[in-house]
N, C-alpha and C positions, 0 to 999 in steps of 0.2 A: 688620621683620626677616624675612629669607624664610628657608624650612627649614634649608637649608644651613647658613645662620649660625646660628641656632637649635642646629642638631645641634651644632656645632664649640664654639659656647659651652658647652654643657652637658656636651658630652665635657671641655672643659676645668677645668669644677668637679668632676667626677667621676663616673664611670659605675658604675652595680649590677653586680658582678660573680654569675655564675650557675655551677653545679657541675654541669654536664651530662654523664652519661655516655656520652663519645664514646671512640673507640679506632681504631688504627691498626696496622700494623705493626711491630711492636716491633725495629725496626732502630734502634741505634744506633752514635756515632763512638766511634771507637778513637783519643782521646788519653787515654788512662790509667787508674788506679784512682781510683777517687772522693775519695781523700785527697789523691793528690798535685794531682789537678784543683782541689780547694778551697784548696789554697794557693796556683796559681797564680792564683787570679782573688781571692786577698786575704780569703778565708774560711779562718777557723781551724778546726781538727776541731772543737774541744769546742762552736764554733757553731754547725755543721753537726750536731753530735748533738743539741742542743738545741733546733733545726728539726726533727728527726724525732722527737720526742718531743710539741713541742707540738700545741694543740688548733688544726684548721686555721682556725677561724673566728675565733681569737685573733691570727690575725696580720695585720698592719695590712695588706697588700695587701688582706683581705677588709674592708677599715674604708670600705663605701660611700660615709662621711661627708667622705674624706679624697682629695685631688683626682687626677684620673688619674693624673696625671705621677707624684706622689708615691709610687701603689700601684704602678706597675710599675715603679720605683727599687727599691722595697723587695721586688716579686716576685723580680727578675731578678739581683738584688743576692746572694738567696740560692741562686742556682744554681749548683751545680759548670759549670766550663770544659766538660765533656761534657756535660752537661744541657744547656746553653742553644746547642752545637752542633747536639744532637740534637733541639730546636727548629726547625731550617731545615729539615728534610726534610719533603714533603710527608705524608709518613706518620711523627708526631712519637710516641715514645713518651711514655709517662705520665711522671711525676716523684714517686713516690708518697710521697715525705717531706714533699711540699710542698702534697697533694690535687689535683694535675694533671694531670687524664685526660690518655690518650691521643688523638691526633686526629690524622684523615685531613683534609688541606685540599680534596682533591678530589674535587667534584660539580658535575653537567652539568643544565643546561636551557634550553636552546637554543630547545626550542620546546614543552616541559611538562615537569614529571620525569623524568630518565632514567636507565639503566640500573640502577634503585633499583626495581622491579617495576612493576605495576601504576601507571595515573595519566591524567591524560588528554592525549593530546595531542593538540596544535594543529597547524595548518599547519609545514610546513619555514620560514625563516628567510624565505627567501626569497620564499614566499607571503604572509608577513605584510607584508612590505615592499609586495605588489602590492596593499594595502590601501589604502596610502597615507593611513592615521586612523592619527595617535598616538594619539591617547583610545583607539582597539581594541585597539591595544598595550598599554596602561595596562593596560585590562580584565585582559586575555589574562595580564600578569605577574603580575598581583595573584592571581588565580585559582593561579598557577603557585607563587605563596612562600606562599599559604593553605595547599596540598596537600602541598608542600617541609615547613612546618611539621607538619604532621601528621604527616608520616612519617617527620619526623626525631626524632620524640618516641616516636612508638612502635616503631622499631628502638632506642631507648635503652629502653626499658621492657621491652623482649624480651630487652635485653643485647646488641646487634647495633651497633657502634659502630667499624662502620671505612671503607675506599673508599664512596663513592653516599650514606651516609647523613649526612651531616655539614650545615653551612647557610651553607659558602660555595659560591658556584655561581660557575663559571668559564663564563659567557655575559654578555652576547650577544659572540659574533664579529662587529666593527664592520670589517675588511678591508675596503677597495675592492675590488669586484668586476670589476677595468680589465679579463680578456679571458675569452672564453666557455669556453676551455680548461680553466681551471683548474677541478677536479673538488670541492674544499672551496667554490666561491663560494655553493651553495647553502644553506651556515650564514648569508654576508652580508646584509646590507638592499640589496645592489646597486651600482650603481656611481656613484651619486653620494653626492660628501661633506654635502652638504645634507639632505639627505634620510636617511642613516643618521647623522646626528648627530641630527634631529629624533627617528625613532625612537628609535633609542635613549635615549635622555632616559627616553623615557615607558617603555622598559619595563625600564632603570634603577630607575626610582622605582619601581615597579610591585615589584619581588623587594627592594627594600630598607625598604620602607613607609613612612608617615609619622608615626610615632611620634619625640616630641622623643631622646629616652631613649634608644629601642634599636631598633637594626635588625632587619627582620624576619628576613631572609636577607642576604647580604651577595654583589652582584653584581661582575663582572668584568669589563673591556673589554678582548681579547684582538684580534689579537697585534702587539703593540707593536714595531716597525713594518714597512713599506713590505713587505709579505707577501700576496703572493698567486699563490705555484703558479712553478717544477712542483713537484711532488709528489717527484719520485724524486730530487730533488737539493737540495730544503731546508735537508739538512742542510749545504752544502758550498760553497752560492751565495749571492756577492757582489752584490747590486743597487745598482747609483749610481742613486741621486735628486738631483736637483738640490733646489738651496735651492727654488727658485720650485716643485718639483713636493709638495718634502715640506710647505709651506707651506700650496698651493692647493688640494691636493689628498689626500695619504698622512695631516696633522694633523688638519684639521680638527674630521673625527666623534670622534678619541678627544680631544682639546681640551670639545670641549661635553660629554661625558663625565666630564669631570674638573670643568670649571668651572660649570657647570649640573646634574648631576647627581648632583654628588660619588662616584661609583662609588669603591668600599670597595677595590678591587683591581687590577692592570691584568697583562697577562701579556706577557712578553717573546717575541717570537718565534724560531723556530730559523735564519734565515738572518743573512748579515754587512750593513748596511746605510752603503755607503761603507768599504768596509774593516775595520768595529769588527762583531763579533758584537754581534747585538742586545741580549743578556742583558748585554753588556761594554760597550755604549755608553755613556759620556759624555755623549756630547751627546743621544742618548735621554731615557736615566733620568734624568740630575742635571740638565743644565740647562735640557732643554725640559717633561721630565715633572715634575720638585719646581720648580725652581727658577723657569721662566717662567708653569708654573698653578699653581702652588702644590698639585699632588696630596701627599696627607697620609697615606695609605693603602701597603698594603705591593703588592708587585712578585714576580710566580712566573715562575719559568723555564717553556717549554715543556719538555715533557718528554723528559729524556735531553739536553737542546740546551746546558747546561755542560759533557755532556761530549764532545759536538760542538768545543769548540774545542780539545781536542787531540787526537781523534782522530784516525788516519792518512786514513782515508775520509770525513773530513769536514773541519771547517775546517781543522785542523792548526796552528794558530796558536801552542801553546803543547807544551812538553815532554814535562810532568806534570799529573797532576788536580791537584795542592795549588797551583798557578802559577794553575791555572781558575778555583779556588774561590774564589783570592783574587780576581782579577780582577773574577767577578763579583760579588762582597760586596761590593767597594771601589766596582762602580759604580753598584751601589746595590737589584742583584735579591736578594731576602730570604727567600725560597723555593726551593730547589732541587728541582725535580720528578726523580726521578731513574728511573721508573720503566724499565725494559727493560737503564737501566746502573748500576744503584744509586743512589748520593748521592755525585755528586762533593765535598758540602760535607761528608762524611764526615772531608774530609784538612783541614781547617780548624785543626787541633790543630797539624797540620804547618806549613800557614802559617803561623801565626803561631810557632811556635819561631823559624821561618829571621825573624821579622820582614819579611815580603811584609803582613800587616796586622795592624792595633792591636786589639785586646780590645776596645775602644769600640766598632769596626767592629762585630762581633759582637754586642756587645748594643744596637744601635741597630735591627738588622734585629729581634732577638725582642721587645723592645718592640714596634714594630709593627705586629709579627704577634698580641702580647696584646691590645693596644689593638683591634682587632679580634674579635678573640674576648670582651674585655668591653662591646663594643657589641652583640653577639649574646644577652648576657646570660647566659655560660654558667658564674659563677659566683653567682651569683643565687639568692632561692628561687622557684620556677616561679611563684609567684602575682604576684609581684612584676612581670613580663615581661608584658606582653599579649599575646603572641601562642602563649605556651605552653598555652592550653585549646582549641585550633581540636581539633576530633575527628577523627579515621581518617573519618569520616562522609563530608566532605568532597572526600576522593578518589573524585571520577568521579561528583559529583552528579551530578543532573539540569539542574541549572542550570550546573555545569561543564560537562558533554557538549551544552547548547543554546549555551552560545558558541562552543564548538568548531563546531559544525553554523555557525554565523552569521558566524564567521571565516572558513571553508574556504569559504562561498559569497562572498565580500566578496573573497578572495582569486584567486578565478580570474580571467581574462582573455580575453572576446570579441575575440579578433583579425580574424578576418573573418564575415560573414555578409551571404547575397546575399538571405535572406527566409526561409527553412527554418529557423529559427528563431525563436521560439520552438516545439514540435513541438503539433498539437494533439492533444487526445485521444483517444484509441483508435489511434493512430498504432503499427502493425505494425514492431518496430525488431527489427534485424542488430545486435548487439554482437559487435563482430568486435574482434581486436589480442590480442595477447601482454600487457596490459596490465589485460587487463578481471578479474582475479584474482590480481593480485600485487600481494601485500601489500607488500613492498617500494616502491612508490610511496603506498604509505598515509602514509610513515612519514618516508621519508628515513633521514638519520643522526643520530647523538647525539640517540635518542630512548629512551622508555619504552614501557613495557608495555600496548597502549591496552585501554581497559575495554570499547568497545564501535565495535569495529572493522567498519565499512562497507564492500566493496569494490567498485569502479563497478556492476559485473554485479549484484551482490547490491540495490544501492541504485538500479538503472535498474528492477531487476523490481517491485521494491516502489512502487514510483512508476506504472509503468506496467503490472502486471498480468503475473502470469507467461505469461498465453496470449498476451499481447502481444508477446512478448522469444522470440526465438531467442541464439542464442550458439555460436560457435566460437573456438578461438583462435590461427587464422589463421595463425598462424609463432611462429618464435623471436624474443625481443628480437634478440639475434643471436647466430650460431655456435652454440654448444651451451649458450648462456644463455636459459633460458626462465622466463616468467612465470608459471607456468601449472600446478605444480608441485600434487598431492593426496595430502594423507592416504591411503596404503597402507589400504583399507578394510576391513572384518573379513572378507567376502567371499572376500581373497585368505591368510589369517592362520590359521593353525592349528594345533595340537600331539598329541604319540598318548597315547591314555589307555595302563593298564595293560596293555591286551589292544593292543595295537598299531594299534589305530583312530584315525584321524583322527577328531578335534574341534575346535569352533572355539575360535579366541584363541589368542593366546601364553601359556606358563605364563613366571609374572611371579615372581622373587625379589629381593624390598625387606631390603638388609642394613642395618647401620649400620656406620658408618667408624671404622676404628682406626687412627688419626694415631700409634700408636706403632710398627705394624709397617712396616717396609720400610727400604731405604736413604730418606739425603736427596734427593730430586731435584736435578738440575744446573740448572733453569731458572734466569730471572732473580728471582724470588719468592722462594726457597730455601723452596719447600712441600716440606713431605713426602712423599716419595712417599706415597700410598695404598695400601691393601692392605683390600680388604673385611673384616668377620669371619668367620670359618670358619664360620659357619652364619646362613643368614637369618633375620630379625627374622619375618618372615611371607612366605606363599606366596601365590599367586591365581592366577584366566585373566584378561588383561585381552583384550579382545577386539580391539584397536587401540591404537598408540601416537603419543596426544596430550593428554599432560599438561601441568599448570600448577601447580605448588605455591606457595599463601602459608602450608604448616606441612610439615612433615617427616609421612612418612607414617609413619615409623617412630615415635616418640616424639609428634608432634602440635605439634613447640615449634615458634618461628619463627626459630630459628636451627640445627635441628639437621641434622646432615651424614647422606648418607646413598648408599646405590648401588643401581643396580638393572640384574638382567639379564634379559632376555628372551629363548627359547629357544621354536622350533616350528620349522612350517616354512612355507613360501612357497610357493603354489598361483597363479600370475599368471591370468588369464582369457583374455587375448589375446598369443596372440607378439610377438617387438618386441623394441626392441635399447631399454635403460630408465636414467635418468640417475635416482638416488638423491641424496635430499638430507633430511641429519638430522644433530645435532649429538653424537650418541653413537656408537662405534665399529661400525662393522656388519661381520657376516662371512655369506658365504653358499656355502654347503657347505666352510664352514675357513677361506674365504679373502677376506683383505680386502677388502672395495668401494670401487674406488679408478677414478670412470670409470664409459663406458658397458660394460652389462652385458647378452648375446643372454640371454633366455629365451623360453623355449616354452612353449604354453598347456599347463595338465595337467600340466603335470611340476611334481615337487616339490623344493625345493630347501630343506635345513635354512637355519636362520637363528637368527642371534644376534646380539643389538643389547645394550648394556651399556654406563653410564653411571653417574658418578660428581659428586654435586655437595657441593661443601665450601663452604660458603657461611660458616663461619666465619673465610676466608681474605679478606685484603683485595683486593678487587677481582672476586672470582668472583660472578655470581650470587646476587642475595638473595630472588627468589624464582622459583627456577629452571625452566624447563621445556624438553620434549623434545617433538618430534615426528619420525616415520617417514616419508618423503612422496617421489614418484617421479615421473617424470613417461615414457609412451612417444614416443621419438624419432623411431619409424618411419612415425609414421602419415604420410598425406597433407594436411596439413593446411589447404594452398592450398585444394582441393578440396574438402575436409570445408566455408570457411569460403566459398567461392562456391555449393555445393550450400541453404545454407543465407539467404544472401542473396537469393538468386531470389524469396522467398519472402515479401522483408518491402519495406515500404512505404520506409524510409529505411534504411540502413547508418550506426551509430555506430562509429566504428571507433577502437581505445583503446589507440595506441602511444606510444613516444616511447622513453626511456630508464630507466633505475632508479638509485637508490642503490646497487644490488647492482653496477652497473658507473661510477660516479663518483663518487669521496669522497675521504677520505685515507690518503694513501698503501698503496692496496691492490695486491694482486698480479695483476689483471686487464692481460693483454696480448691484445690483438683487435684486429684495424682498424678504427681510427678511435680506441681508447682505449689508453691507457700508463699503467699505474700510480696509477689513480686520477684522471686529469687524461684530457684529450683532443686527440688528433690532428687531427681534423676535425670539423664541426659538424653535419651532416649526419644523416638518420634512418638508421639502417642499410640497408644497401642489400636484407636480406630481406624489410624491411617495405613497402620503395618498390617490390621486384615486387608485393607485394601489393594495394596501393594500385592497381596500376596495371590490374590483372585486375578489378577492384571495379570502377573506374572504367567498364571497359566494357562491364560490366552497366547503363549509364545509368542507373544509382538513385542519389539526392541522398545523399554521405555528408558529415556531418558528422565531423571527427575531434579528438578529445579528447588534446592531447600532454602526455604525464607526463615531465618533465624538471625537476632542479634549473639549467640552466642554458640561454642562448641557443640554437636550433634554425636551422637554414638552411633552411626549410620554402618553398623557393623552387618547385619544382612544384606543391607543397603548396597553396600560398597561387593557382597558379593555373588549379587545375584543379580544387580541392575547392568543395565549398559553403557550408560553413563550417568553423571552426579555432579551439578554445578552448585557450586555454596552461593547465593545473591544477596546472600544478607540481609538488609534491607534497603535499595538501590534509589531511594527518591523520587520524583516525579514523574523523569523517567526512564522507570523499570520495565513495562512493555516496550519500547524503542527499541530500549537497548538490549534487551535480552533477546528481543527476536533476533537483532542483528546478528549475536553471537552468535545463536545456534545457525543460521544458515551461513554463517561465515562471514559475514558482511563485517566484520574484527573481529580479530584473531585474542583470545583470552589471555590475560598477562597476570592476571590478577594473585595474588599470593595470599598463604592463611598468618593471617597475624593473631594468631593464637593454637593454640595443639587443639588435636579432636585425639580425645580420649576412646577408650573403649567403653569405657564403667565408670561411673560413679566410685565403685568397690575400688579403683585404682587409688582413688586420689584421699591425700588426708582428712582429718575434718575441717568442714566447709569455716568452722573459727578457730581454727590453726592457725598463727599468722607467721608462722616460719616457715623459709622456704625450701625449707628439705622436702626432695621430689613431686618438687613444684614448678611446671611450669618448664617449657623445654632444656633452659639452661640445667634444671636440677631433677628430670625428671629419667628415673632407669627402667623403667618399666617398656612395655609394647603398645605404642598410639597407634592409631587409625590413620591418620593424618599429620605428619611432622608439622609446626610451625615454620612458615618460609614455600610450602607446598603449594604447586600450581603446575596445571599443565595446561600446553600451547597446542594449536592445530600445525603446528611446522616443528625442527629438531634446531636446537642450538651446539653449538659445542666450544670446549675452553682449552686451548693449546697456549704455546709457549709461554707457560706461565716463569716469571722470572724474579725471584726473589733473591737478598744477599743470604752466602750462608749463615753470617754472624752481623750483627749489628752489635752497638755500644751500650751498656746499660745509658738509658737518658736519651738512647736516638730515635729516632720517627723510623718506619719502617716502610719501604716504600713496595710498593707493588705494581707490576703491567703484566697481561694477558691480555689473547687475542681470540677474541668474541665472533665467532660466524654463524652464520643464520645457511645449516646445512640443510634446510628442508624445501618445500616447494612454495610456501608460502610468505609474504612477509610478516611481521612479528614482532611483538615484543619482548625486550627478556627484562627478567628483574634478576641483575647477578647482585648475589650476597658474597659480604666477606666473615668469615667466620675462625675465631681463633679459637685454640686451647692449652690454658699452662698447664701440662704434668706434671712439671717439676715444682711447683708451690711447697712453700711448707705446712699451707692451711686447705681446707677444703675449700674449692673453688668452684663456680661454675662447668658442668662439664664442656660447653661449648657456646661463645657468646657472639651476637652476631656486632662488627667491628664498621660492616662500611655497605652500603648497595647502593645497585643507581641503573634506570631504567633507561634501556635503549632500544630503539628501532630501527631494522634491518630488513632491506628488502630480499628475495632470498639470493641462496650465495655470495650474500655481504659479509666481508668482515670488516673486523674493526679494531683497534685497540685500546683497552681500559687500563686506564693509571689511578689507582689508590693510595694513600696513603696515611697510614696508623702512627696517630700522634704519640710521644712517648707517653703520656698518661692513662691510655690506653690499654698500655703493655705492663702496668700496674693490676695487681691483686690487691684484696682488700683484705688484712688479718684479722682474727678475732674480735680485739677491741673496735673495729669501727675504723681505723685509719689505712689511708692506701702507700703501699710499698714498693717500692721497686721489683719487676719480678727479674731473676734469673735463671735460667735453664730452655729447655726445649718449647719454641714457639708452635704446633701445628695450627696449618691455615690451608683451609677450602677457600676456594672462589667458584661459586656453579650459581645452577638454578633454585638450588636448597643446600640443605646443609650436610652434601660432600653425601660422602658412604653413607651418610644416613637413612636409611629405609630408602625412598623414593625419590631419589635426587643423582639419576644418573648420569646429570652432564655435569661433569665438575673437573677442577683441576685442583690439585693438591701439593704441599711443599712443609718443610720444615726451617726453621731459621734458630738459630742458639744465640741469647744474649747469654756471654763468657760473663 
């Protein structure tokens, strides 16, 4: 009996329910007063008072002994019609007659704990994928629901129980990554369905555990479905999939999700797919997602994306919210994320008076949303749960922060290298690029708070010796987007004592917050406005502003609210026109800092920086911090970063692009990028004159390109000396990049996605068909094959040993012998990659079937055995279903895919099923 079944059985004799102080935003639906709600759902008063009376451990939902089904009949049985509405929202209030915390469903870890403080992160999504080891994966997850549990335990134990701390996590994002545009592909494992369903799996299990009993964390495979970009019209576009593409290719990864790795959760995405919003699909949810895998697990709307379907600006599909809510109830999304437009499932009360849906409807969804929550074990006593004693310890060991370091180097990718690589010793290096100090490519998006943040420059000097490393930062990422950004130093920071003297630091006043003054705010939260209190908690000089709080300075608690402002004045050092960046309100002589800002050396300019962090509000900050940081516009920096090259033996040069300019749906409009998504592929054209001045200093530059997504690094590739893809590598990125380039690990890393030439290459960006899309479908000339990577040692693939014919219905077996011919040890990522010719439909031109990383010290060999399940060796026909194939098998096994452009270690064979 494998896990799955295991879990499923024993979920069905009954699961420990656990009592975990969790909390939310206490929004609830407006169908009625509690009395008449208990009549309408067939509870009489005097039962319902005799619920709020008893003792909570006397009622039989808590009777562990007694089978799920039965406890959540009996849970759900006693909830008013409004209680078990206000259920569905992603921020569920409590039910306090019944012992039913409060609870936020939504939390993120993507690629470590995030937005929940401190914790460590890993690579971007996407660099994990260039790993191409699910067992790393594994690691990487397991590491990630240890840390999830600790922290979800001690924000209960502090009283902090709302958005970020809770332990379902809405990851991994399993999307196809079909075009290089789209600015969220850097959450995906890439763009093959093979390959993000493998991952996945492992890091599936990895946040969910293997305990029969109870889930560690409970993971998510988002967004359900055919969803990838643009960005600025998500909310409002129709993509047609054909049967054959959403089969071949849109199903698959979330299919082994579901059926391999049981994922506890799946999320609906915000566009229409075939006419039906996602969240409303039919053929989606009910009968490709319950009905053809059997997923058993509950379903979350993206957020706001129910009420996308009657919006005017968006789908418009429907009249009213109560039309929405039913719709999506009925088709089976069980969750309303409602963040930015409330909770469309708010009018649920309303539907069902008009009879748009049945009562059943409704508590079929909050069942199993329990049932989830009693696999997490949060009715339970802690000792009961294994996973409730992991310590705070655990965040950001030393052994959590060495796999990160062993991730980030496993994840980069040697794409070219003519010998200047690896560097030797003592080797005199230029860190040049807009890149070699921003943190922003440490990180990516939908991350956390990293414990011990490396950034290239910091982790090249350490490596190589700070007398060794020069540094400039050469230009802008682009326009007025720079990398490069410093803490406002105490140097330029000062305030006048009584006698009207200048001294250094700002004087600091830490108030606490009174939630009872002010009006309500009109956002979409309904927080209250703030209002400091009329006199500070305490006074001080802080000398600079950059803080980090995991307690409240005022009180010391880990939940307490608090504001702070700072008042002096500003003494800059150097004239210059200065771009300001901080997350607190800043004014300088009165007036808001909004933009580039002329100052002059020696003059002094008042300042006031003021900030406000309410951390007991859902979704703000749990453990907040501020910093003050500028960067000057004016200098010359072309100049500054050739004066300084002259000087060194190699130019590392550390551009590319950032999360700060692709992600989702942000407000960034530039050339080349729209809204989170991108225009062109290309390096910005400030760093390409850059490039091109360096070059003509004849010194060998190596350059390190930080992107979540494919590069057209077409000069690039032919005039540099070498070019390593880092993606965006985590915490840490300086460690591990230094290591690689001096050798210290040898590069394994592989592109899990194609590097294009052009933009002009590929379809339009909302095409969602996948003709010449994407390496499987793609006939054109790339830059870069998907599967690409080179080593600092040579592999090779002999006796490859295939049958000549197999049986229609057979597995296909495979062995080759792997030797590491070079001087160095290494690692290889061998892929298995097939191709039917003989199809009677258009197929895939080449699909990758099987890989698996191994280490070899050199003149090691080895031998690899694979094996290709018969369903596999299936093609998918027109209408959407998979057939038997017969005729001619070809199969690579290398380092990429065979003949293909740049994969010359490979071994090749044919197989005929008759």
């Amino acid at each position: 009996m494998n896990k799955i079944q295991n879990r499923r059985l024993l979920t069905s004799r009954g699961l420990l329910l656990t009592a975990c102080a969790l909390t939310a935003c206490a929004f609830t639906a407006c169908t009625g007063d509690t009395e008449k709600s208990a009549h309408a759902v067939g509870v009489n008063k005097s039962t319902a008072t005799v619920d709020a009376s008893a003792t909570f451990d006397a009622l039989p939902f808590r009777d562990t002994s007694l089978p799920i089904e039965q406890r959540l009949d009996d849970l759900v049985g006693r909830m008013t019609l409004s209680e078990k509405i206000s259920q569905l929202y992603n921020d569920a209030p409590a039910i306090e007659r019944l012992g039913v915390a409060k609870y936020d469903w939504w939390n993120e870890a993507l690629h470590g704990v995030a937005r929940a403080g401190k914790a460590t992160v890993f690579p971007q999504a996407i660099g994990l994928a260039a790993t191409f080891d699910d067992q790393l994966l594994g690691e990487v997850a397991t590491v990630i629901s240890d840390e999830a549990r600790a922290k979800h335990h001690y924000f209960a134990d502090n009283g902090m129980a709302f958005r970020y701390t809770g332990l379902t996590f809405w990851s991994p994002n399993i999307n196809i990554f079909r075009d290089p545009r789209w600015g969220r592909g850097q959450e995906t494992y890439g763009e093959d369905p093979y390959l993000t369903g493998q991952l996945a799996v492992s890091f599936i299990n990895g946040l969910q555990g293997d305990d029969p009993r109870y889930l560690k964390t409970a993971a998510m495979a988002k967004h359900f479905a055919v969803h990838s970009g643009p960005e600025k019209s998500r909310h409002s576009d129709d993509y047609t999939a054909s049967k054959k593409d959403l089969a071949e290719t849109y199903f698959p990864a979330f299919k082994t999700a579901v059926m391999e790795a049981d994922v506890e959760a799946v999320m609906c995405a915000y566009n229409r797919v075939n006419g039906e919003p996602a969240c409303g699909s039919d053929m989606l949810l009910k009968e490709t997602l319950r009905e053809d895998w059997g997923f058993e697990g509950h379903v979350v709307s993206d957020c706001g994306a129910i009420a996308d379907f009657y919006e005017p600006d968006a789908h418009n599909l429907v009249r009213a919210p109560a039309e929405a809510a039913a719709w999506a109830l009925k088709a089976g999304t069980d969750v309303n994320c409602g963040t930015g437009r409330l909770s469309t499932f708010a009018n649920l009360g309303f539907a069902l008076q008009r009879n748009m849906i049945d009562e059943s409807e409704i508590d079929t969804a909050v069942k199993r949303l329990f049932a989830t929550r009693f696999k997490l074990g949060m009715f339970d006593p802690a000792d009961s749960v294994p996973y409730t004693q992991i310590p705070m310890s655990v965040v950001g060991s030393e052994e959590h922060l060495a796999l990160a370091e062993k991730v980030a180097e496993k994840s980069m990718v040697l794409l070219k290298n003519d010998g200047v690589l690896p560097l030797v010793e003592g080797t005199k290096v230029a860190v040049i690029g807009p890149n070699a100090t921003n943190f922003s490519v440490l990180v990516g998006n939908y991350h956390g708070s990293p414990i011990n943040a490396v950034t290239p420059l910091a982790g090249i000097r350490s490596r190589a010796g700070a007398g060794n490393v020069v540094h400039a930062p050469g230009s802008a990422l682009i326009a007025d987007q720079y990398g490069h950004y410093e803490i406002v130093s105490a140097q330029n920071l000062f305030h006048r004592n009584g006698d009207g003297e200048l001294q250094a630091g700002l004087e600091a006043e830490y108030f606490p917050v009174d939630l009872t003054r002010g009006e309500k705010a009109r956002d979409f939260r309904y927080i209250p406005a703030t209002t400091l209190a009329e006199s500070p908690a305490f006074t001080r000089i802080d000398p600079t502003v950059d803080f980090y709080w995991t307690r409240s300075p005022i009180d010391d608690t880990v939940n307490g609210d608090f504001g702070v402002v700072w008042k002096g004045v500003l003494v800059p050092q150097a004239s210059g026109t200065y771009l300001f960046k901080t997350g607190a309100e800043l004014l300088l002589d009165g007036q808001p800092v909004d933009g580039a800002v002329s100052l002059v050396a020696g003059e002094e300019y008042a300042l006031t920086l003021s900030d406000v962090f309410l951390r007991t509000v859902s979704g703000s900050p749990l453990e907040p911090e501020v910093q003050l940081t500028w960067v000057n516009t004016s200098r010359d920096y072309a100049a500054e970063a050739l004066e300084v090259a002259r000087g060194a033996e190699v130019i590392l040069f550390t551009g590319g692009i950032s999360a700060e300019l692709e992600g989702e749906e942000m407000s960034v409009e530039l050339e080349g990028f729209d809204g989170g998504d991108r225009t062109d592929i290309k390096l910005p054209s400030v760093q390409q004159d850059l490039l091109r001045k360096l070059k003509a200093l004849g010194k060998p530059i190596v350059m390190v390109n930080f992107s979540g997504s494919a590069m057209a690094l077409n000069w690039e590739d032919e005039n540099l000396n070498a070019i390593v893809q880092a993606f965006y590598p985590g915490e840490a990125t300086g460690t591990a990049l230094a290591r690689l380039l001096w050798g210290d690990v040898n590069p394994s890393g592989r592109l899990p996605v194609t590097f294009y030439r052009s933009v002009e290459d590929l379809p339009d960006f909302k095409g969602y068909s996948f003709a010449n899309r994407t390496y499987r479908y793609f006939t054109g000339d790339v830059l870069y094959p998907f599967g690409h990577g080179l080593s600092y040692t040579q592999f090779a693939y002999s006796n490859l040993n295939v049958p000549e014919t197999i049986a229609p219905g057979e597995e296909l077996a495979i062995d080759v012998t792997l030797t590491n011919s070079g001087e160095r040890a290494g690692g290889e990522i061998s892929q298995v990659y097939l191709s039917l010719p003989d199809a009677p439909v258009d197929v895939p031109i080449r699909e990758l079937k099987a890989f698996r990383h191994t280490q070899l010290a050199s003149g090691e060999s080895t031998k690899l055995q694979f094996v290709i399940e018969s369903e596999d060796l299936a093609y998918v026909d027109n209408a959407g279903v998979f057939q038997p194939y017969r005729g001619r098998v070809n199969l690579t096994v290398g380092s990429g895919q065979g003949p293909y452009l740049k994969a010359p270690q490979f071994a090749e064979a044919t197989v005929v099923i008759p």
